[in-house]
DODREN-153698 format. One record per residue (C-alpha): x, y, z; residue in three letters. Coordinates in steps of 0.5 Angstrom, whole numbers. Example, Ala and Ser with C-alpha at 12.3 -4.5 7.8 and 13.67 -1.06 7.14 Angstrom:
! residues 2
+-------+-------+-------+-----+
|     x |     y |     z |   r |
+-------+-------+-------+-----+
|    25 |    -9 |    16 | ALA |
|    27 |    -2 |    14 | SER |
+-------+-------+-------+-----+
***
This chain:
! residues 416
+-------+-------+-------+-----+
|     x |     y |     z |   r |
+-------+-------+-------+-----+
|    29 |   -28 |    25 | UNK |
|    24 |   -27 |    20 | UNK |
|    26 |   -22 |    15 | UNK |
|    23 |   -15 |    15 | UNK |
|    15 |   -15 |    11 | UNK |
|    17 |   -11 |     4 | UNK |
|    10 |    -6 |     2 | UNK |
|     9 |    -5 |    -5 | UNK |
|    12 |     2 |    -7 | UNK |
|     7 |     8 |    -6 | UNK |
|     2 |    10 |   -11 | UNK |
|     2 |     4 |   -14 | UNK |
|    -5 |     1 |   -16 | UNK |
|    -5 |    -7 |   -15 | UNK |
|   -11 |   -11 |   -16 | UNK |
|   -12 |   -19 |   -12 | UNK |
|   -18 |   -23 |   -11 | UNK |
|   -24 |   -21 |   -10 | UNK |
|   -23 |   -14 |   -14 | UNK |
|   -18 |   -17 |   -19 | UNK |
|   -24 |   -21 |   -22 | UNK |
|   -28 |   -13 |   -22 | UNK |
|   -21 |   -11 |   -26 | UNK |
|   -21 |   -16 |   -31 | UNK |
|   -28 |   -15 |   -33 | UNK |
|   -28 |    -7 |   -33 | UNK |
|   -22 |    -9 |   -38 | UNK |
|   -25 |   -13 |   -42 | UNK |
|   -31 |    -9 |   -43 | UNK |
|   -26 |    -3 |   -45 | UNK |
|   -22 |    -7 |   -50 | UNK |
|   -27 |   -12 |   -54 | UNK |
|   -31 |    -6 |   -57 | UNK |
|   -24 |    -5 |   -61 | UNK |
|   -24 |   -11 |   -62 | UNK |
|   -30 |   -12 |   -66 | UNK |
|   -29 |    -6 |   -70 | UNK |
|   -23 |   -10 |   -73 | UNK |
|   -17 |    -6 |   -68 | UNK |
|   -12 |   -10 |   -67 | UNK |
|    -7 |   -12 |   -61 | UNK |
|    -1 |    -9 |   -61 | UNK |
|     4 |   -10 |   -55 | UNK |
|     9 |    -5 |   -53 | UNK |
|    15 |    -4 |   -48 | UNK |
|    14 |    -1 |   -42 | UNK |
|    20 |     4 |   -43 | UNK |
|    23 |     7 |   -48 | UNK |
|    28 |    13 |   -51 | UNK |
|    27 |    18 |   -47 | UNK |
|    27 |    23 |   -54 | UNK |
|    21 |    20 |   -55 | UNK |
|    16 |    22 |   -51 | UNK |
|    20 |    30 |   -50 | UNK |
|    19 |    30 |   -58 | UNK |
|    12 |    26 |   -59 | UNK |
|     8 |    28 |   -52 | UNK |
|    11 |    36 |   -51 | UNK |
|    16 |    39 |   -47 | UNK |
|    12 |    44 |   -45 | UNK |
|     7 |    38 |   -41 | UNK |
|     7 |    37 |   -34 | UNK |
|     8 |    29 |   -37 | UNK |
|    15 |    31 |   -39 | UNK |
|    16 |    37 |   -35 | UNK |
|    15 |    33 |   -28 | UNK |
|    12 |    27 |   -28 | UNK |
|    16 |    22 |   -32 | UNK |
|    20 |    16 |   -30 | UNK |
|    27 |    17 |   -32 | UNK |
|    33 |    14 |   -30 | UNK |
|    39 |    12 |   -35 | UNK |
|    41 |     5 |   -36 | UNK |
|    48 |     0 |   -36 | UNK |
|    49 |     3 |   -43 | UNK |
|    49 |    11 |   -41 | UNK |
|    43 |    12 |   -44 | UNK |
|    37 |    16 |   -42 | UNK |
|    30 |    11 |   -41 | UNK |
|    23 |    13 |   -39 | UNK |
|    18 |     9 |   -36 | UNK |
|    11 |    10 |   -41 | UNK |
|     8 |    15 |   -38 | UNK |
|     2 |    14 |   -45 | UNK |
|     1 |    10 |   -50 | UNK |
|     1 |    15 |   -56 | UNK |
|     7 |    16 |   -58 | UNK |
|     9 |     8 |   -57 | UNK |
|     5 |     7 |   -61 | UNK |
|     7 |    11 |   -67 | UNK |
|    14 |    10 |   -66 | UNK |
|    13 |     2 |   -67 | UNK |
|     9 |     3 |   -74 | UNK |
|    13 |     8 |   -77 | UNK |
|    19 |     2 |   -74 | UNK |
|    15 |    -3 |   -76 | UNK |
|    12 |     0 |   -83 | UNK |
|     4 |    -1 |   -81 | UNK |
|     3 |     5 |   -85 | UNK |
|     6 |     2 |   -91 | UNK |
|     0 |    -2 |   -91 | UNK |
|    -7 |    -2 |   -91 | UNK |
|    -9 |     4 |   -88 | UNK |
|   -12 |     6 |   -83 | UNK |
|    -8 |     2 |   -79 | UNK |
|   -12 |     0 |   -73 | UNK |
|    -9 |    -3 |   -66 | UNK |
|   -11 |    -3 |   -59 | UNK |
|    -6 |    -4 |   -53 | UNK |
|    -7 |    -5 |   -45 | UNK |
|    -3 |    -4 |   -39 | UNK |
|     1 |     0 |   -34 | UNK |
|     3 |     7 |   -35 | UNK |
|     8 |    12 |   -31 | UNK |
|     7 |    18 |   -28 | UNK |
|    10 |    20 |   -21 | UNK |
|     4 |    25 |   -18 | UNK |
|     2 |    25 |   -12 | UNK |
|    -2 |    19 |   -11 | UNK |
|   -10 |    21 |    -9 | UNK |
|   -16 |    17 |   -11 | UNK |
|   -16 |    15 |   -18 | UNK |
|   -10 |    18 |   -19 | UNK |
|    -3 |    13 |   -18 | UNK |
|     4 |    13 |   -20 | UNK |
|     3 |     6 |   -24 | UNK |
|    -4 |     6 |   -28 | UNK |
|    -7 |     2 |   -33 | UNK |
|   -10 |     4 |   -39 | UNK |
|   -14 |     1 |   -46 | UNK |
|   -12 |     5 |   -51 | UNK |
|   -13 |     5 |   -59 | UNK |
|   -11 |     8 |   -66 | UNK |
|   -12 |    10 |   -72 | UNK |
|    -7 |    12 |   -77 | UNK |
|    -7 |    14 |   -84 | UNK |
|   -14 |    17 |   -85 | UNK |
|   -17 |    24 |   -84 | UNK |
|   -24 |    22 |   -84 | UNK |
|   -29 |    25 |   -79 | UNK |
|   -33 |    18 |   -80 | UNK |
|   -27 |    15 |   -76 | UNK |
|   -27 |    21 |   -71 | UNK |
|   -33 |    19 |   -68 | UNK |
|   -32 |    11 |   -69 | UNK |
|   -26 |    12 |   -64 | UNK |
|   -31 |    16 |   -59 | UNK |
|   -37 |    11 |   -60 | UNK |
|   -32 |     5 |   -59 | UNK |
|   -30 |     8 |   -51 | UNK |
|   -37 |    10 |   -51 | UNK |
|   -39 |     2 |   -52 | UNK |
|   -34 |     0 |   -47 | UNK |
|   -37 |     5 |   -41 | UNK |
|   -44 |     3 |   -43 | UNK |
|   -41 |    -5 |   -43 | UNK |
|   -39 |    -4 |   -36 | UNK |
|   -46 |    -1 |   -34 | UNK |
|   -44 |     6 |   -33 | UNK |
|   -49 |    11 |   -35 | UNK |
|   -47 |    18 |   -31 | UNK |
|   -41 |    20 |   -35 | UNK |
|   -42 |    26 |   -40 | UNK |
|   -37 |    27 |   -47 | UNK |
|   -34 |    33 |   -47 | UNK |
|   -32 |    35 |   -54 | UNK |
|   -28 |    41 |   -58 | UNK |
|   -24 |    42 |   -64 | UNK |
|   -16 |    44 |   -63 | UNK |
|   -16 |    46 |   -70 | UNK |
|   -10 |    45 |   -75 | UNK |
|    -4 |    49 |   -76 | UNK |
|    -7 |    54 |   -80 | UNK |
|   -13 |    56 |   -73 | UNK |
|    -8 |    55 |   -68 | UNK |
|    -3 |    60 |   -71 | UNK |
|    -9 |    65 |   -71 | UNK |
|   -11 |    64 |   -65 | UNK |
|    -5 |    64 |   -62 | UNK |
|    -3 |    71 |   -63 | UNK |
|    -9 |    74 |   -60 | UNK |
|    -8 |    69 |   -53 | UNK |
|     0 |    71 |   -53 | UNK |
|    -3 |    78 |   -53 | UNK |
|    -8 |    77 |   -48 | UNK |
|    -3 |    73 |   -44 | UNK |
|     2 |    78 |   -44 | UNK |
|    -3 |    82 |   -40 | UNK |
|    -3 |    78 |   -35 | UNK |
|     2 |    78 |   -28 | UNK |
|     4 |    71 |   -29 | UNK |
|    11 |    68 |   -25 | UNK |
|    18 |    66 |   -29 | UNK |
|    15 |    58 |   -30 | UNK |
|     8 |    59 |   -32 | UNK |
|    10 |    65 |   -37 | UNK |
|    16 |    59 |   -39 | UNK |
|    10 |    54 |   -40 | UNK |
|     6 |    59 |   -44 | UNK |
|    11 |    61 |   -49 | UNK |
|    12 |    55 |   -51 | UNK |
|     4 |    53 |   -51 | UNK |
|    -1 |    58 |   -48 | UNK |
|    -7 |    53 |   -49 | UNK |
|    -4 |    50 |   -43 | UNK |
|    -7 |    56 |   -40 | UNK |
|   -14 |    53 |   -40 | UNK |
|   -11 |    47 |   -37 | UNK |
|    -8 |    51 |   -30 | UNK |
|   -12 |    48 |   -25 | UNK |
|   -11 |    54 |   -20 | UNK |
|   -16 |    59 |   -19 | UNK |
|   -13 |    66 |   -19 | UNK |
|   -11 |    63 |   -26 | UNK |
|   -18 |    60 |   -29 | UNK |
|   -21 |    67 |   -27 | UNK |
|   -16 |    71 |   -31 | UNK |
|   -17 |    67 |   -37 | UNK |
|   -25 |    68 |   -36 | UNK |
|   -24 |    72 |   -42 | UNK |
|   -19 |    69 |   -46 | UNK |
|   -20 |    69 |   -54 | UNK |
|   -22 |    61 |   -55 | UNK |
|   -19 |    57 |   -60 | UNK |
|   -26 |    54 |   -63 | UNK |
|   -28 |    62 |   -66 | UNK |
|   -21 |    62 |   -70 | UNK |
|   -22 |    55 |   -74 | UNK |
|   -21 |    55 |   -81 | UNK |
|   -27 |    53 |   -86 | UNK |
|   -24 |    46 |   -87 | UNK |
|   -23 |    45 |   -79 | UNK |
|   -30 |    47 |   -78 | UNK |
|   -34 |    43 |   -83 | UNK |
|   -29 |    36 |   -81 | UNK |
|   -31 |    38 |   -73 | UNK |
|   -39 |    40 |   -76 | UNK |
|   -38 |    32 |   -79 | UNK |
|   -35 |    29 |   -72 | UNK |
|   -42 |    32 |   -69 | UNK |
|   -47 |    30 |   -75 | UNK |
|   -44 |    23 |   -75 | UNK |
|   -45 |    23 |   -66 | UNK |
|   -52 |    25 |   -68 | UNK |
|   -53 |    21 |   -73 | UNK |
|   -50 |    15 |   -68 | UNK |
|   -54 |    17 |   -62 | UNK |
|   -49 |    19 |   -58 | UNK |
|   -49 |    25 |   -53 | UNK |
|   -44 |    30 |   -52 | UNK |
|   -42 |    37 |   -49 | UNK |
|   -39 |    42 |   -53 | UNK |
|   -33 |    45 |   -48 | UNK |
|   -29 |    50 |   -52 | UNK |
|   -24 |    51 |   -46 | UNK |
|   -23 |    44 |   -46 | UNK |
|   -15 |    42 |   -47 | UNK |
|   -12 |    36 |   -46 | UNK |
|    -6 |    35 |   -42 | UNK |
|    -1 |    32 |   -49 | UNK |
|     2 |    37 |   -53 | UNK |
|     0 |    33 |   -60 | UNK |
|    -7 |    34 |   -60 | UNK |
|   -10 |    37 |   -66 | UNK |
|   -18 |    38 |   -69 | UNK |
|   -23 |    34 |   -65 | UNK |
|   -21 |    33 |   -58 | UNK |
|   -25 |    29 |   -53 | UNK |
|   -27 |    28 |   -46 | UNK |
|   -31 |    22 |   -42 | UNK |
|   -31 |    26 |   -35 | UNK |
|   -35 |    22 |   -30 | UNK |
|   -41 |    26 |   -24 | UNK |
|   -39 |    22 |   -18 | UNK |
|   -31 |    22 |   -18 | UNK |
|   -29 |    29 |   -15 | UNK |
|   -24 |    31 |   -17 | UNK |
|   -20 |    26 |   -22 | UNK |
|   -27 |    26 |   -25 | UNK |
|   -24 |    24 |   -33 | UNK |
|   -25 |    17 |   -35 | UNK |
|   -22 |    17 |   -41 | UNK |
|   -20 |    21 |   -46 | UNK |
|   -16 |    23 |   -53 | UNK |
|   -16 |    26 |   -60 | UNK |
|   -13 |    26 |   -67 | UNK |
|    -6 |    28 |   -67 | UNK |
|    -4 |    31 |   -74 | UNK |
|     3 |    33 |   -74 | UNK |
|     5 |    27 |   -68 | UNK |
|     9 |    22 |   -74 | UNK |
|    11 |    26 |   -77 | UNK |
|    15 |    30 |   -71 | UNK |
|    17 |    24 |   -70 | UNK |
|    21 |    23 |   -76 | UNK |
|    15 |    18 |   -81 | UNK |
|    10 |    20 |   -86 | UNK |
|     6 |    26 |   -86 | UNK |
|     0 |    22 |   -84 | UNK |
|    -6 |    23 |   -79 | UNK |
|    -9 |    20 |   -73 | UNK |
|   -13 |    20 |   -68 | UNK |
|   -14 |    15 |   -61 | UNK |
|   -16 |    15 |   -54 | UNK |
|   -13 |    13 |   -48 | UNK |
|   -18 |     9 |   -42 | UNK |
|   -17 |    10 |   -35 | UNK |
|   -19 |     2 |   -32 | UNK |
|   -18 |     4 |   -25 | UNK |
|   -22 |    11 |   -26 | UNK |
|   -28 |     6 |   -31 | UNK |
|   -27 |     1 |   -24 | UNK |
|   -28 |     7 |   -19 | UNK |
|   -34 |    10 |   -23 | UNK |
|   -37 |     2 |   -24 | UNK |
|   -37 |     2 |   -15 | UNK |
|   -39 |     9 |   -15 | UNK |
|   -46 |     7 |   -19 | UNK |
|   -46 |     0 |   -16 | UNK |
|   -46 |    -3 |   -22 | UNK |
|   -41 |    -9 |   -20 | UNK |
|   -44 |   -14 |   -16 | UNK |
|   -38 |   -19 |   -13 | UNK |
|   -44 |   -23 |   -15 | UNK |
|   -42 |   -23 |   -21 | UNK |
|   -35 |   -26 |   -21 | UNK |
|   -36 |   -32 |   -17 | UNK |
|   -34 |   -40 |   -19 | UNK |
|   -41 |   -43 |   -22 | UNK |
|   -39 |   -51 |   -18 | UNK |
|   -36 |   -52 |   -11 | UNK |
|   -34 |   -60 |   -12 | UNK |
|   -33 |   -64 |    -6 | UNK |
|   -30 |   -71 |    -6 | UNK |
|   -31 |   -75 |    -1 | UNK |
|   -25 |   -80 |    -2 | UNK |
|   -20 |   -83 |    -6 | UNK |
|   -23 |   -85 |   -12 | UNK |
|   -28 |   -79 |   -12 | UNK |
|   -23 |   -75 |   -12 | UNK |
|   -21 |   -78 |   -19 | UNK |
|   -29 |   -78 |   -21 | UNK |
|   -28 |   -69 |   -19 | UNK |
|   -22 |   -67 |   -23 | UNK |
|   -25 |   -71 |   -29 | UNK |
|   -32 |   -68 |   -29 | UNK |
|   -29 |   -61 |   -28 | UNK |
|   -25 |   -61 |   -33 | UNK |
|   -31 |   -64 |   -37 | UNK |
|   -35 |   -57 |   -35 | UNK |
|   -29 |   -53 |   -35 | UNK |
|   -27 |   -55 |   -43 | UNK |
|   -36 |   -52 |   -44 | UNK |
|   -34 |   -45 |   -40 | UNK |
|   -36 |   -46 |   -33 | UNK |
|   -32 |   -44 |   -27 | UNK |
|   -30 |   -50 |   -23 | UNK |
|   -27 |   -51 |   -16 | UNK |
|   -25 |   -58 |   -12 | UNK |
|   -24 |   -58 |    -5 | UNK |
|   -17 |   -61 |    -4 | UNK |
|   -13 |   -63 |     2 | UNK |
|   -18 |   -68 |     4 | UNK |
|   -22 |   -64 |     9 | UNK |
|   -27 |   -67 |    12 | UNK |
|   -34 |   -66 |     9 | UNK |
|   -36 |   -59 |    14 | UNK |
|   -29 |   -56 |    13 | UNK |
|   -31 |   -57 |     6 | UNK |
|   -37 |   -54 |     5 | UNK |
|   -35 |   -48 |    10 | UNK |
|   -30 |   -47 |     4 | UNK |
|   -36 |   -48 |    -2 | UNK |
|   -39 |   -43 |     2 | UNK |
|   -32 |   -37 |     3 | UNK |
|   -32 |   -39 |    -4 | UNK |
|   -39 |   -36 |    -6 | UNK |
|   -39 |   -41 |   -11 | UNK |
|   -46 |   -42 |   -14 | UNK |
|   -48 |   -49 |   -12 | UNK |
|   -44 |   -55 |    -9 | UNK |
|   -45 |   -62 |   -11 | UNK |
|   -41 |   -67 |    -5 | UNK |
|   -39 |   -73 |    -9 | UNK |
|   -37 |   -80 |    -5 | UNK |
|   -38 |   -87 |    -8 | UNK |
|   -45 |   -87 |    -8 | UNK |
|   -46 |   -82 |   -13 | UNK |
|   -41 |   -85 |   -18 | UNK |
|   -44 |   -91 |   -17 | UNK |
|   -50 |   -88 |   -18 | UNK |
|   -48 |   -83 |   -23 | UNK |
|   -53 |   -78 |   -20 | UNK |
|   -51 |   -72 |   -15 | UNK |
|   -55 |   -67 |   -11 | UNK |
|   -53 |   -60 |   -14 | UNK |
|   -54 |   -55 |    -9 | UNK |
|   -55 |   -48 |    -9 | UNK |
|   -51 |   -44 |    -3 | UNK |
|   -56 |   -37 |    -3 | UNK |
|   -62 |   -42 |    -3 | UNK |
|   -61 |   -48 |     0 | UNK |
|   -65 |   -51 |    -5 | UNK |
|   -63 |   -58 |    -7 | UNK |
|   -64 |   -61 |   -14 | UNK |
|   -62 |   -69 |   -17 | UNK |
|   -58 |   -68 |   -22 | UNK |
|   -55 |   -75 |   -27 | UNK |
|   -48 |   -73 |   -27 | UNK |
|   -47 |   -73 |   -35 | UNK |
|   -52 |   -68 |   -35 | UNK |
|   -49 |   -63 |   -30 | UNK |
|   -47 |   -58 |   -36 | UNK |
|   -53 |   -56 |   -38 | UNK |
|   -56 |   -56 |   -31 | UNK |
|   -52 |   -51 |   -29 | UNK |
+-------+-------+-------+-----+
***
């Protein structure tokens, strides 16, 4: 009896062919301006010290208050599935020593990250995300090279209706002003037990509530931009002229919080028109108390963390992405033993010169294989039988067109 079909656990996004190609591309696209501005990779483990992220992320957090996988382990001890890539991040260079050396220290990750919510469009239990930071330098010029290398990955996809989002959080001198007058604002507002728990911890989660009894009554609440010290407010009119200066555009969101607890000073978000209501793409900041919470040097940061499933989303909402795009460049069908031999060979020739190039295996005959070439949406096909290798010419035809063209074997490369 056939055992019972297993499904993938709810919430869960997984990428396979043909969309897995568009996955890789958008990936790619978020991860290479990193790596052409001199970020370098850094892998992390996909769970850590539950400490962790309650310490670096805030306990006040819907992330760690609700959403995060935690379980403990054979050992009795409490780990957590990453629920974001900062705190990693930081855990590993102060391990590591990173910020010993030259500085800033600049690195990129990608991968999966955990948070169980509940599963809507473009919002999943398992996400995946490109990220970088730099750490060690309190330099607006470095604020807007991290917001212009996200930026460069979205217009690299092809993106162009998404808008930044950007504010300043200030440092401890403008939060510690603000927060008093919002903590006296707050008290005359008729809050349950939990929300008033969350408040009392940080009451610029407030901005953040999502439900409109308590957006309305927040309409009036003292903003944390009119409380910035004289050095806060000239680093955040620098982050802007250096925006300005890069010919990138922004909003200037003064309401605007972000859902982890470290973040100071500029403070940024890349939110996209056509995806309703998980509409950010992207997003992050700098976070200048976070290494030294989490026991290394006093030193400053900032980063950012992208959404590849929302980047993705957004790139099918546009129609930016053809799957056009990541089909094979030759389909090669060989009639016979000996073409056989002759097709591995010169695909492994073109393969080594970059193109993407497929065999029609299993010994089908030629219409089986041609349907095959066609299912495969490759580019063109070439049928490959003795005649060819004798004559070491092919007929190189083009699947969209049906046009045919002779092509001398040797010179297959540059003819695709």
């Amino acid at each position: 009896m056939a055992g019972k079909k297993i499904a993938a656990p709810k919430g869960v996004s997984e990428y396979f062919p043909p969309r897995s190609a568009a996955f890789e591309f958008v990936r790619d696209c978020l991860i290479n301006p990193a790596k052409n501005a001199g970020y370098q990779l850094i892998e992390l483990p996909v769970f850590e010290d539950t400490e962790l992220f309650t310490r670096g992320v805030g306990e006040s957090t819907d992330v760690v208050s609700k959403e995060m996988y935690t379980f403990l382990d054979r050992g009795d001890r409490s780990i957590t599935l990453r629920p974001e890539g900062t705190a990693g991040v930081m855990r590993a260079v102060i391990e590591h020593g990173l910020d010993r050396g030259q500085l800033p220290a600049k690195l990129w990750y990608s991968g999966q990250f955990f948070r169980a919510e509940r599963p809507q469009a473009g919002r999943y239990r398992q996400f995946y995300q490109v990220g970088i930071e730099a750490i060690g330098l309190d330099d607006a010029a470095i604020d807007a090279e991290v917001i212009a290398i996200a930026d460069a990955g979205f217009k690299a996809i092809g993106l162009t209706q998404y808008r930044l989002d950007i504010t300043s959080l200030g440092d401890a001198q403008s939060r510690a002003a603000h927060r008093v007058d919002l903590l006296n604002f707050i008290a005359k507002m008729n809050l349950d037990e939990a929300t008033s728990a969350r408040a009392a911890i940080n009451p610029l989660r407030l901005f953040d509530d999502k439900r409109p009894e308590i957006s309305k009554a927040m309409e009036d609440a003292p903003l944390l931009m009119n409380y910035l010290s004289e050095s806060s407010r000239q680093h955040f009119e620098q982050v802007k002229k250096y925006l300005d200066v890069l010919g990138i555009s922004y909003v200037l969101n003064p309401r605007m919080v972000r859902g982890l607890d470290y973040y100071t000073g500029t403070t940024f978000e890349f939110v996209h028109e056509l995806l309703g209501a998980q509409s950010g793409i992207g997003g992050g900041g700098r976070y200048d108390g976070l290494m030294a919470e989490l026991g290394g040097q006093a030193l400053s940061g900032i980063g950012f963390g992208l959404g590849v499933d929302r980047a993705l989303l957004a790139a099918q909402a546009e129609g930016v992405i053809s799957q056009e795009s990541f089909v094979s460049d030759l389909f090669i069908i060989p009639l016979g033993e000996r073409a056989k031999e002759k097709a591995l060979q010169i695909a492994s020739a073109l393969r080594a010169g970059g193109k993407i190039v497929e065999i029609s295996f299993g010994d089908r005959a030629l219409k089986g294989s041609m349907k095959g070439a066609d299912k495969s949406g490759a580019r063109y096909v070439v049928v490959l039988g003795d005649s060819e290798i004798t004559s070491g010419t092919v007929e190189v035809k083009e699947m969209k067109t049906g046009a045919t063209s002779s092509v001398k074997i040797d010179s297959l490369i540059s003819a695709l």
